[in-house]
C-alpha positions in Angstrom: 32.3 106.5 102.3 34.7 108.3 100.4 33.5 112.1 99.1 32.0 111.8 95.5 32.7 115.0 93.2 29.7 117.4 92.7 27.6 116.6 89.8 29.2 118.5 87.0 27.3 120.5 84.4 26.5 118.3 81.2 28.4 120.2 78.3 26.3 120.5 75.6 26.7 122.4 72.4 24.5 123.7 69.3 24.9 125.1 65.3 22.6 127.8 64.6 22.2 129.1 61.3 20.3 132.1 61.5 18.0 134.0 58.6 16.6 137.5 57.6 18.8 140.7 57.6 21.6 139.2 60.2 24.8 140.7 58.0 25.8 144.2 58.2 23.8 145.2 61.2 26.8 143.7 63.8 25.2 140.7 64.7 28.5 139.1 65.4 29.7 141.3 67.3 26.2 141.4 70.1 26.3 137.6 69.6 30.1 137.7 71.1 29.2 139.5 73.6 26.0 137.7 74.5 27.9 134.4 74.6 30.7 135.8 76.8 28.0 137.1 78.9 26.8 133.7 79.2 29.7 132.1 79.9 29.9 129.6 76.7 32.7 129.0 74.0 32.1 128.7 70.1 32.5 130.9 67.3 29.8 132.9 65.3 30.5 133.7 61.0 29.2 135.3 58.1 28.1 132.5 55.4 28.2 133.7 51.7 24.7 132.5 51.6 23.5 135.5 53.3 22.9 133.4 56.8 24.7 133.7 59.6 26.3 130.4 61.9 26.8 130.3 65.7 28.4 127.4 67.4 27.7 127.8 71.0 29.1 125.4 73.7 28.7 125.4 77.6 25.5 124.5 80.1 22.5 123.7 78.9 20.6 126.4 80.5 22.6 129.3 79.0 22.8 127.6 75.7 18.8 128.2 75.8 19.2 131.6 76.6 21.3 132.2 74.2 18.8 130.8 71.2 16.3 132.6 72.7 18.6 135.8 72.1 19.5 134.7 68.5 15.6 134.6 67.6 15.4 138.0 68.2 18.8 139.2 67.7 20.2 142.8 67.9 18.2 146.0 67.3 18.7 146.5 63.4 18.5 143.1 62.4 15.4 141.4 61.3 15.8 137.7 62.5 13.2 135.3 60.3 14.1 132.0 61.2 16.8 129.8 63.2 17.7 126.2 62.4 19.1 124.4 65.5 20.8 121.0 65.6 21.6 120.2 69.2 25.4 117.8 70.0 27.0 116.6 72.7 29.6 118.5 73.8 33.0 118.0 72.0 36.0 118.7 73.2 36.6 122.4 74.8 36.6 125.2 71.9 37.6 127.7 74.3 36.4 131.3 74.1 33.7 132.3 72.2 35.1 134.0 68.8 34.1 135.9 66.1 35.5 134.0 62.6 35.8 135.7 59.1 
């Protein structure tokens, strides 16, 4: 029987669009760094609504870490609610980057 590759991690990814006082207090920046922590690729932006969205991409497992992390979010912000729609993986978006 020939050898069968190891199960691969399904690829899942996830927009976030986080509310409260998330601009202005670096969330960007400790989201960044909570991603690459976590292995997973994406991007995180100010919206001129106020919000702020993360696109997170990479195991399941850390993808629910890192939502767990965006509910509270750093130390001065004041995180009041997070809408999450869950995808399928796309194609690879590489590192995890901080967009203007």
């Amino acid at each position: 029987m020939p050898d069968e590759p190891p199960d691969q991690p399904e690829i899942r990814q996830f927009e976030a669009i986080v509310h409260g006082r998330v601009q202005g207090v670096n969330f960007r920046h400790h989201t960044r760094t909570q991603a690459l922590a976590l292995g997973l690729a994406g991007y995180v932006r100010n919206r001129p609504d106020g919000t702020v969205q993360v696109v997170a991409q990479g195991e399941e497992r850390a993808l629910s870490k890192m939502l767990g992390w965006l509910h509270r979010g750093p130390m001065l912000a004041d995180v009041r609610k997070v809408d999450v729609t869950w995808q399928d993986g796309q194609e690879s978006m590489g590192d995890f980057k901080v967009r203007i």
